[in-house]
N, C-alpha and C positions, 0 to 999 in steps of 0.2 A: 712400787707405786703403779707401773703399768699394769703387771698382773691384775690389782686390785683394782682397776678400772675394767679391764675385761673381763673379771669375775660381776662387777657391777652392771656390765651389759648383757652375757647370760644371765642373769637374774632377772632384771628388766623384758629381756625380750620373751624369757619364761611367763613371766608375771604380771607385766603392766601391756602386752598387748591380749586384746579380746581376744580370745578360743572360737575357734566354731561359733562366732555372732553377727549378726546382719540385724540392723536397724528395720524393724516393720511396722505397717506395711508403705512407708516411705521409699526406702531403699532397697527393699526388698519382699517377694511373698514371706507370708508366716511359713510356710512350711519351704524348705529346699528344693531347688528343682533339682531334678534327679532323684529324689526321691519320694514314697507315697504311692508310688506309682504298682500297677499290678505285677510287675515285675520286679519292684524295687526288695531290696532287704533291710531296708533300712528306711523310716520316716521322722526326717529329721524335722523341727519346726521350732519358732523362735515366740516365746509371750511376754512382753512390756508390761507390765501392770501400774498404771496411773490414774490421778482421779480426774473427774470431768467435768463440764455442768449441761446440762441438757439446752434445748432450746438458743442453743451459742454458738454463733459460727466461728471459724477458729483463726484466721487470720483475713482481715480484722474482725477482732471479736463483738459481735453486733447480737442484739437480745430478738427473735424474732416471737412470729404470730400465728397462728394457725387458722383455715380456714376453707374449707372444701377440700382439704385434702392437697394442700401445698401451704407453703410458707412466706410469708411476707414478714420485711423489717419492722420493728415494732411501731414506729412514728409513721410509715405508710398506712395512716389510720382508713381510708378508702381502698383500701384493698387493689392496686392498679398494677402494682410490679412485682410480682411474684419473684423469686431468688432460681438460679439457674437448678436444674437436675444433679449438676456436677457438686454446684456449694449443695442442695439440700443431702445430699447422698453422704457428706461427710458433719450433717448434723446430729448430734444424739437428742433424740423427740423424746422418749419416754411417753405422756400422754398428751405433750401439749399444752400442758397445765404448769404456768409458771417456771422458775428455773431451779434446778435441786440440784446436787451433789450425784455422782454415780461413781463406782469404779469400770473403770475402761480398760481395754486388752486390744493391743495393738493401733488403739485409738476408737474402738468397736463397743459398743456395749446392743448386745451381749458380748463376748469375744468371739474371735473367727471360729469355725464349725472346721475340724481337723479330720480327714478322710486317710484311714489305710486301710491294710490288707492285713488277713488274718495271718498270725504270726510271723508279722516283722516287729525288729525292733525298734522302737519308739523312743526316739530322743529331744527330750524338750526340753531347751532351755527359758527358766523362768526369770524375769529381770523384776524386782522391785524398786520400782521407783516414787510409791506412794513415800511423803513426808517422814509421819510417825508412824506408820502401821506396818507392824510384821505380817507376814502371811502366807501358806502353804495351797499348794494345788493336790485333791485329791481325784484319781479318775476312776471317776464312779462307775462302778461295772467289770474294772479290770482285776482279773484274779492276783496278779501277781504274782504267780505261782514262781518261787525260787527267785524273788525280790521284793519283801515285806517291807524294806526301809524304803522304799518308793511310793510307797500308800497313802503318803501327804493327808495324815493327821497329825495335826502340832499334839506333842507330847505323848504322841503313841510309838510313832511310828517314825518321827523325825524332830529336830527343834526345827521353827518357826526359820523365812525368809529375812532376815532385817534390811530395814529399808535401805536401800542403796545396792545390796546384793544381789549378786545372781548365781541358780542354783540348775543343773541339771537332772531332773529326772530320766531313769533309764528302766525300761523294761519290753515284758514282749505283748504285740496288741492279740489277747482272746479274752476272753473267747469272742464273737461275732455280734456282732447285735447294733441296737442303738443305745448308746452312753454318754457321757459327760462330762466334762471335768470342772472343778468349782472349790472355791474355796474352802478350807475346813479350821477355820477359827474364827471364832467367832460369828459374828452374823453376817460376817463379810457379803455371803450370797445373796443375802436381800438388796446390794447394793449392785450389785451385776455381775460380779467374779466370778463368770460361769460361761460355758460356751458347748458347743456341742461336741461328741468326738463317735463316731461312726467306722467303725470295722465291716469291712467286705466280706463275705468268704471267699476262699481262692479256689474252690470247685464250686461252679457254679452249676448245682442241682439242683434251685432252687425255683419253683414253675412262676413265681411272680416277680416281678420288679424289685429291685435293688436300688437303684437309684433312684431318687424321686426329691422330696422338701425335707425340710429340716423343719419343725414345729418346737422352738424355744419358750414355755410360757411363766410367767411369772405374775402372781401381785402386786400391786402397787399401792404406793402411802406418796403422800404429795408431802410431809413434812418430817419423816425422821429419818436420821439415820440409825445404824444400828444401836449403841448403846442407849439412843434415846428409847427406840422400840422395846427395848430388855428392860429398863426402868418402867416402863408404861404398863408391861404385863406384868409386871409383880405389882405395882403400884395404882391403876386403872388409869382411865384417858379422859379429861376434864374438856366437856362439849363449851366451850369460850361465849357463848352466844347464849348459852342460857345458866350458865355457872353450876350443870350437874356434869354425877360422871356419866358416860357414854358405858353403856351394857354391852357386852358381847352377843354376837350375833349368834344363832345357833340353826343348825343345820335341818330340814324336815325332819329327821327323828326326835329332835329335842336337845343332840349332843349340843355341848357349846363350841365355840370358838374363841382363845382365848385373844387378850385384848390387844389389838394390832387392827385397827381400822385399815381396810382395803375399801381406797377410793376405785382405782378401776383396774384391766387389766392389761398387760402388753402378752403380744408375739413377736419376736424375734424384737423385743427394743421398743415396738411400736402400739400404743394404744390409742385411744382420744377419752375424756372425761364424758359423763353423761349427769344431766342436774334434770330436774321436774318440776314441771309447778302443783298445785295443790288439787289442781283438775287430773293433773295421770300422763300428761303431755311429757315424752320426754325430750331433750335438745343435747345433741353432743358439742362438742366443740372444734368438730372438723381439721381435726389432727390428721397426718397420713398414717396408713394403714400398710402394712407390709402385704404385699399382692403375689400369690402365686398365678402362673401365667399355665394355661392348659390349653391343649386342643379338639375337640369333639373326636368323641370314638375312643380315646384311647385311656389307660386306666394307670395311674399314678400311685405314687406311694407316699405314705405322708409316715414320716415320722416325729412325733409327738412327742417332748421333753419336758418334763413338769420341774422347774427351778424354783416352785414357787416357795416363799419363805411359810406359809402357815395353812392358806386355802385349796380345798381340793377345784377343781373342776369337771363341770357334762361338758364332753365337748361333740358337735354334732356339726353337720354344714349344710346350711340353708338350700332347701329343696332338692335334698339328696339322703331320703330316708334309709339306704342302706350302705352301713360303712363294715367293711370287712375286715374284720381284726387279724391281723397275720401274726402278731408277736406280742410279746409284756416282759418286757425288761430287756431285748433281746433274742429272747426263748419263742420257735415257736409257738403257737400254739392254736388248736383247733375245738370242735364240738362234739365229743364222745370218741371213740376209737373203734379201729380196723375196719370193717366193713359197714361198721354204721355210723361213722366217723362225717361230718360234714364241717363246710365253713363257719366259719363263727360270723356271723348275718345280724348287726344290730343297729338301731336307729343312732345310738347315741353313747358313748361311755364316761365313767368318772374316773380323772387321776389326781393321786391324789401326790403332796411332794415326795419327789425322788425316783417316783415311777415313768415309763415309759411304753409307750405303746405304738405300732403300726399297724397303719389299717391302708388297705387299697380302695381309691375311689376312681369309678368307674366315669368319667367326663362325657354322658349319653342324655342329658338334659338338654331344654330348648336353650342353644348361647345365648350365655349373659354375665353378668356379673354377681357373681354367688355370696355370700360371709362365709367363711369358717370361724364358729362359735364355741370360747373354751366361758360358761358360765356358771360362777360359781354357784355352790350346793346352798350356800343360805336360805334362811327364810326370812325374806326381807317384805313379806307383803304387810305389816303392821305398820312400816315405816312411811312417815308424812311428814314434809315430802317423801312421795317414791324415791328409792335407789336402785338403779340398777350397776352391778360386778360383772362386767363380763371383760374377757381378750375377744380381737376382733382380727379377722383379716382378710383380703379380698380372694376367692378363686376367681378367675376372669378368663371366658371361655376365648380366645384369640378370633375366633371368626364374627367378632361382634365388638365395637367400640364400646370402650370402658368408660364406665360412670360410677362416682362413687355414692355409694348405698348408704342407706340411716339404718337404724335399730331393726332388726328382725321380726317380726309380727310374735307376741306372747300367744295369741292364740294358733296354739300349734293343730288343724284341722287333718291333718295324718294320723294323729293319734285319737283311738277312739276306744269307749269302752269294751266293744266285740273283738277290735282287732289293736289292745296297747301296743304302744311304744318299746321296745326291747331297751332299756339301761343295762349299760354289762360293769362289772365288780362296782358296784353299791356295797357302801360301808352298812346298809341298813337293809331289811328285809322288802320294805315297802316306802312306795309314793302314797299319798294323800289319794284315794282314789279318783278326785277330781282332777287330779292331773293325767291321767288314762297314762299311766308307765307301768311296767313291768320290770322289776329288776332280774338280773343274774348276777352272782356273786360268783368272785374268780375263781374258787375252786369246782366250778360247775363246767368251767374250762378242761383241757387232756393238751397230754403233749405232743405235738408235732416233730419233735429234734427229728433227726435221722438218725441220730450218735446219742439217743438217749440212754442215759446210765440208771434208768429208776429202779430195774432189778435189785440193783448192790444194795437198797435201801427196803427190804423188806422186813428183816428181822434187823430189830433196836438194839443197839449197846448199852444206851441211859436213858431216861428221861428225864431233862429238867424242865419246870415252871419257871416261868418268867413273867412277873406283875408289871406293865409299865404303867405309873399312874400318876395321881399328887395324893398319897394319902397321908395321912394327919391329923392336927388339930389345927382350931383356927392357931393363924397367924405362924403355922409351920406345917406347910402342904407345899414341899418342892417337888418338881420333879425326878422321879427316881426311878429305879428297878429295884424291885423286892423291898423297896424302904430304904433304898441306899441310894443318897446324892451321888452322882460322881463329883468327885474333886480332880479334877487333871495333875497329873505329876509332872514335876519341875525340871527331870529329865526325860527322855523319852522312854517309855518303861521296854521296850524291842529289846533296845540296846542297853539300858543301865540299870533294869530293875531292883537291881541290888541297892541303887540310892533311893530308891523310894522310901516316901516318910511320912505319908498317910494311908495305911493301907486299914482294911476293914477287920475289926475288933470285935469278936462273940460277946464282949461284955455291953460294947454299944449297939451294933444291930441286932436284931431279932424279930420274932412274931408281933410283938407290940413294942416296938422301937421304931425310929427312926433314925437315920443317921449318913452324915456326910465324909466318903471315905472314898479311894478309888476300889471301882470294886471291879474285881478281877474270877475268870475260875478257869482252872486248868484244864484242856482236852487233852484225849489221849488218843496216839498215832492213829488214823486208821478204823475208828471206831465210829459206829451207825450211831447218830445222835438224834433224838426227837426231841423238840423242844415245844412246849405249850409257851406259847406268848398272848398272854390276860392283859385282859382290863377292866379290873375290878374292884370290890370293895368300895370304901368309902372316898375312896379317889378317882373313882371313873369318872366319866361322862363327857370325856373327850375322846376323840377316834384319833389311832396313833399310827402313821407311814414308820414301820420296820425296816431298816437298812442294815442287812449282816457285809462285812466288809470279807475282803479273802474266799469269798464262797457266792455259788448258786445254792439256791434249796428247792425242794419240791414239797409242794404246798399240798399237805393231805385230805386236812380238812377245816373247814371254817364253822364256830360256832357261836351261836345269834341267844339273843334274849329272847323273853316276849313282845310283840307287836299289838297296837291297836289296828288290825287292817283296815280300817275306813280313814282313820286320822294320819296312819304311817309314825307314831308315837311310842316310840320304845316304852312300856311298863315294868317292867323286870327282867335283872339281870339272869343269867343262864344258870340254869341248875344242875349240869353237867358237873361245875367243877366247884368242890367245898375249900373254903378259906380258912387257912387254921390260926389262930388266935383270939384274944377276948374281943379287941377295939374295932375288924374288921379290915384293916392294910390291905389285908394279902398280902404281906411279906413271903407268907409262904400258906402253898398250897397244894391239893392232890385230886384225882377225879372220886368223885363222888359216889360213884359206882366201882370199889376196888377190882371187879374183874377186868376193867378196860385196862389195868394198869400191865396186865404182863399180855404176850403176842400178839396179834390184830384186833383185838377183843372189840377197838372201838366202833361205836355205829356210824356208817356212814362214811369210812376210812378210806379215799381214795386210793386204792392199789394199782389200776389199771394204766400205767402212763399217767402219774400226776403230772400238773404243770410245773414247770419253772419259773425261778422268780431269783432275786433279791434283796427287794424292796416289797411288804406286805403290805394292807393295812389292816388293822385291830381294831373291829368294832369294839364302842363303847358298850361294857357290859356282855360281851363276849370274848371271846379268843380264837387263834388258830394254830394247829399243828403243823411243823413244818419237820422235814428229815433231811440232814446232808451227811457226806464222808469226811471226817475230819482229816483230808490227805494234805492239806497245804501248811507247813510246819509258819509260824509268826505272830503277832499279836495285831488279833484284829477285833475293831470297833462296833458294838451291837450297839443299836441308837436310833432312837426318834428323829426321821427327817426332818421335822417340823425344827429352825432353826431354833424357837425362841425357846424352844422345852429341853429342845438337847441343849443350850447353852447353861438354863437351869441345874442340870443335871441328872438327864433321862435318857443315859446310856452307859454301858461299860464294856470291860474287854476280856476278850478268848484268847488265853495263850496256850497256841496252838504245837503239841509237839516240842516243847521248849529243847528238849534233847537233840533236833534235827536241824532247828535254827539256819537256814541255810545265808542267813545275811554278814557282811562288814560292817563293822560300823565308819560307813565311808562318808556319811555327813558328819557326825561329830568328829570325825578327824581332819577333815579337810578342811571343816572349822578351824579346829585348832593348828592345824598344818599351817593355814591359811593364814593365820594370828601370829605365830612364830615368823613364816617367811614374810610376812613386811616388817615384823620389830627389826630382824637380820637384815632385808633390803636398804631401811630406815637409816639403823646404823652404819652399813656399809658408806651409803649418799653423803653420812654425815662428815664420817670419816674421810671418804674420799677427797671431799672438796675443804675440809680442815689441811689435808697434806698439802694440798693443790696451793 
């Protein structure tokens, strides 16, 4: 009897006390002190995931107001007592508009912004404490290299978080850059499950600034959450006020935007709504604005995180025409190479979701209080009332008292027809010439690395096409690659592929097929891969953010339609690449000029230092080349960032090196481990106190 009480207490203190856990950030920072640090080897850090509601303070729970940029309780309808710095700093705003639903991290939305150093190991543990909702963290950007089962995509790479659980992620932080980490199931990310996650390098040869802001930006919808938004864009969005449906909005070139109304936009959490009356006047609603604080003279680093669920953004900052792009994705990057090589100098750029960019700004303005402006690409000028889409947030020069600022002046008098506006990676060739911009597209970019590997990628091993579109007929135009929905598998296909049970059928998919299957294709070790990823056929006309998982790639070259230059009006798709079948899918295709198809043949084929990326975007009606080393053995996720299209079914998976595999399967076992040791715990307690 004894024994079997001290067996029941080594169980217990194995099992029912917390491992490595600290309540945050209550009882504790998110991340461990002692570690993160530039000496550390280790960066441990802790994430809660629960849901919240905005606009709510949280003990006692009171419904507040917005208004010049602070907050008052909702029934202080005269506006006289403003709520302390302390309570507002622990309220989630959103835009100030009404109270919604979000998911929170650490009590944070967005979640805390996690800081290491280049190759430490990274330990995070993830707490589910959301109700009913399963959910996994992916960290966008990390290679993972020799730990695929940490790549937090449910049914790729891992089963799902369930609610109550908690799961540790383990691996090592590279490569360098600015990255992410955020949900990957479902539309979880539209709802805030995302946060920043920032790698230092540990030789610091780098001639600019390192540390600087964190720029989180997102989307926003004032009434759905996700499954309701998944239903809305298969189904459209019924305008209540006048009983039609609400059209998608579409971009200066004509692409669309599928149906996911963006009322306004946040940074870092923070937005304000903006409404208009019928004269062009517009009025915000004096939400606070997340402020970065600067000094004159000296030059910052902004780094820019796109979370957004569907909208691209220009993002630019009020009366500081020139922003210096130092990075895209992480990667340096600059303007031409060796000796003729210069900064990348532009008024204004567009990201689009998943991408990431830093730019250094130079604080040599007369002090004041500045915007930084992330505004979406729409073309909303038909719309009456006016709308205006933008994130908003204050630069505030310190040697001058802050006051908070209205809308930006639309007449932008820097830009002129002599001397345009520089936009850098435009999903499109041209602006409306009345709007005096210039685009550059990101393969007009070169790489900066120090440690760039672009050589090993001069001669190809394959090339594959890759359609990402909704081709069909009516009433079956899902999203897919090559004509194939993905369907996700029941286990995670890394570790159990063997159980899969929808896999892709020659007799269902093909050139004039469509079909719903997981669709999968093997690489082999070590091999130079060129991949064309299209957007064509009868399913284009949407621009689609690329995120390869397990990899960087180098971006060769980008290829455009026709333009109307005066209007900026895509006319016709590219005639580069031919679509082979009757219906026009593009399920499958090849370039259209066979010579390009063996050695460098193509025109215009970035050889010299291409940039880096891994996250693209694919204009509508064009495509782009990209090349990577197939060196990371796992299975990983090729897929539309846009949350609502990959949930559709507009991505699949690379299994990479299946023969090198270098993972355990130490979630499903530790599952089941996990499962078994409380049935044994269970019964032992039972037993125990039966004898007793």
């Amino acid at each position: 009897m004894e024994s079997l009480r001290i067996l029941f207490f080594i169980l217990c203190m194995q099992k029912c006390t917390p491992q490595s856990w600290w309540l945050s950030p209550e009882n504790g920072p998110t991340c461990k002190t002692g570690t993160c640090g530039e000496t550390s080897d280790t960066c441990e850090c802790s994430l809660t995931i629960e849901h919240r509601l905005t606009m709510l303070t949280q003990n006692p729970p009171l419904i507040l107001r917005p208004r010049s940029g602070n907050l008052y309780l909702y029934n202080d309808t005269s506006y006289v007592n403003q709520i302390s710095e302390k309570l507002k700093a622990e309220v989630i705003t959103g835009d100030g508009y009404g109270s919604r639903s979000v998911i929170a991290i650490n009590g944070k939305f967005p979640g805390p912004t996690i800081e290491a150093y280049e190759d430490q190991t990274m330990i995070i543990h993830v707490r589910n404490l959301m109700h009913t909702d399963s959910t996994t963290i992916h960290w966008h950007g990390m290679h993972q290299k020799g730990t695929p089962e940490f790549d937090g995509v449910a049914f790729i790479s891992e089963s799902p978080i369930l609610p109550g659980h908690t799961y540790t992620y383990k691996f090592t932080a590279q490569p360098t850059g600015t990255n992410f980490y955020h949900a990957h199931i479902g539309d979880q990310r539209s709802m805030g499950l995302y946060g920043g996650l920032i790698i230092y390098p540990k030789y610091k040869f780098y001639s600019q600034p390192q540390v600087g802001f964190t720029v989180l930006i997102q989307d926003w919808n004032h009434d759905d959450e996700p499954e309701t938004l998944y239903q809305r864009m298969l189904n459209g969005v019924l305008d209540l006020t006048s009983n039609t449906i609400k059209e998608p909005t579409q971009s200066y070139d004509g692409a669309s935007f599928s149906r996911f109304h963006m009322h306004s936009g946040l940074i870092n959490g923070k937005g304000r709504f903006y409404t208009a009356d019928y004269y062009g006047t517009y009025y915000n609603n004096g939400a606070p604005l997340e402020t970065f604080e600067v000094e004159y003279g000296r030059s910052y680093r902004f780094r820019v995180i796109s979370a957004a669920t569907l909208y691209p953004f220009r993002v630019y900052v009020q009366g500081h025409p020139e922003l210096n792009i130092r990075a895209a994705d992480g990667f340096e990057i600059v303007r031409g190479t060796g000796s003729n090589s210069s900064e990348l100098i532009v008024e204004s750029f567009i990201i689009h979701p998943g991408e990431r960019y830093d730019f250094t700004l130079s604080a040599n303005k007369n002090p004041d209080t500045y915007l930084l402006v992330a505004e979406s690409i729409e073309d909303l000028s038909s719309k009456n009332p006016r709308e205006y889409h933008a994130a908003e947030a204050f630069i505030h020069y310190k040697e001058r008292a802050f006051s908070y600022k209205g809308k930006d002046s639309e007449n932008q008098d820097h830009c002129t027809s002599v001397a345009p506006c520089i936009t850098f990676n435009c999903p499109y060739l041209y602006y409306p010439t009345s709007m005096r911009r210039r685009c550059i597209t990101f393969d007009q970019a070169n790489s900066n690395e120090y440690l760039t590997k672009s050589k090993e990628v001069q001669i190809v091993d394959e090339t594959l096409f890759f359609n990402f579109a909704f081709p069909g007929e009516p009433g079956n135009t899902p999203g897919s690659v090559n004509g194939r929905q993905f369907i996700y598998p029941t286990f995670p296909i890394l570790t159990n592929e063997a159980a899969l049970t929808t896999p892709c059928k020659a007799s269902e998919c093909g050139e004039d097929q469509i079909c719903s299957c997981t669709y999968s294709i093997e690489l082999a070790s070590d091999w130079i891969y060129q991949f064309v990823i299209t957007n064509l056929g009868n399913g284009r006309g949407w621009s689609h953010p690329i995120h390869l998982h397990g990899h960087n790639f180098y971006v060769m070259k980008m290829g455009f339609g026709s333009y109307d230059t005066n209007t900026g009006k895509l006319l016709a798709s590219t005639t580069d690449i031919e679509c082979i079948g009757t219906k026009n899918y593009c399920n499958e295709a090849k370039w259209a000029n066979s010579s390009w198809a063996t050695g460098n043949n193509i025109p215009g084929l970035q050889l010299n230092n291409p940039p880096e990326k891994d996250t693209i975007i694919v204009p509508t009606g064009g495509y782009v080349v990209i090349r990577f080393k197939a060196d990371n053995p796992g299975a990983w996720f090729f897929h539309c960032h846009i949350d609502l299209h990959n949930t559709n079914g507009m991505g699949m998976v690379f299994l990479e090196s299946k023969d090198k595999y270098p993972f355990k399967d130490s979630k499903a076992n530790s599952k089941e481990e996990g499962s078994h040791q409380r049935l044994v715990l269970f019964t032992l307690l039972v037993l125990a106190f039966t004898l007793y």
